[in-house]
C-alpha positions, -999 to +999 in steps of 0.1 A: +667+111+450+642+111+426+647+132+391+613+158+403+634+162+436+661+170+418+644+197+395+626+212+422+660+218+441+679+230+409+652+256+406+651+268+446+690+274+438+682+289+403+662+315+418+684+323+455+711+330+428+717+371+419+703+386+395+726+385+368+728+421+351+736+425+310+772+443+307+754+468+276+744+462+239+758+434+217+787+450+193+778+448+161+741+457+169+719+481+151+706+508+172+680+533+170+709+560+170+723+544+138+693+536+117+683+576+127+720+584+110+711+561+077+681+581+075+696+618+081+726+613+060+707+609+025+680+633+032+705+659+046+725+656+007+692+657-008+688+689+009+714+705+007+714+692-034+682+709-044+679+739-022+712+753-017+728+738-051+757+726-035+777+700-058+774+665-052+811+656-048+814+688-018+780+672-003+801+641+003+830+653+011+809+674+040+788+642+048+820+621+051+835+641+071+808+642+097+810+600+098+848+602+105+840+628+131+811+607+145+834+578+146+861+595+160+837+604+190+825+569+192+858+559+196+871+581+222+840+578+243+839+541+242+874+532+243+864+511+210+899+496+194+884+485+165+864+512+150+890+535+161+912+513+137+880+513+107+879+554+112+921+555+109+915+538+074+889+558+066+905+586+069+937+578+052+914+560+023+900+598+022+933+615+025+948+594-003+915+598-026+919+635-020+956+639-026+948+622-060+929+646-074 
């Protein structure tokens, strides 16, 4: 069989195959959801800075607290083993910085 014969039936099975569906977003991908959160996060502490004089080191304690609670989330939703293990070191970095002082 010539090699155009052989294209042209590749392609005919090629395109009776199924369609073949994506199983979600690549891990590790930026989303629109976290570039939105690196945009909030500083602007929120800027905020929260110069209008209601909060301290810096409370501003991240608050802000930090609403990532581990975030990721918590994330993890439970998704099932997600490792960023359920990144928020458990988190946390105990946080509980050991705090215990410290």
């Amino acid at each position: 069989m010539p090699q155009s014969e052989r294209a042209a039936a590749g392609a005919q099975n090629i395109s009776a195959s199924p369609e073949v569906q994506s199983a979600g977003p690549v891990p590790g991908r930026l989303t629109v959801a976290h570039a939105v959160l690196l945009g909030v996060f500083p602007v929120l502490g800027t905020v929260l800075f110069l209008v209601a004089r909060i301290p810096v080191s409370d501003i991240l304690h608050l802000l930090g607290g609403c990532g581990l609670i975030g990721a918590g989330v994330t993890a439970a939703v998704t099932g997600g083993r490792r960023l359920a293990a990144s928020a458990g070191a988190a946390l105990a970095a946080g509980l050991l910085r705090m215990s410290k002082s």
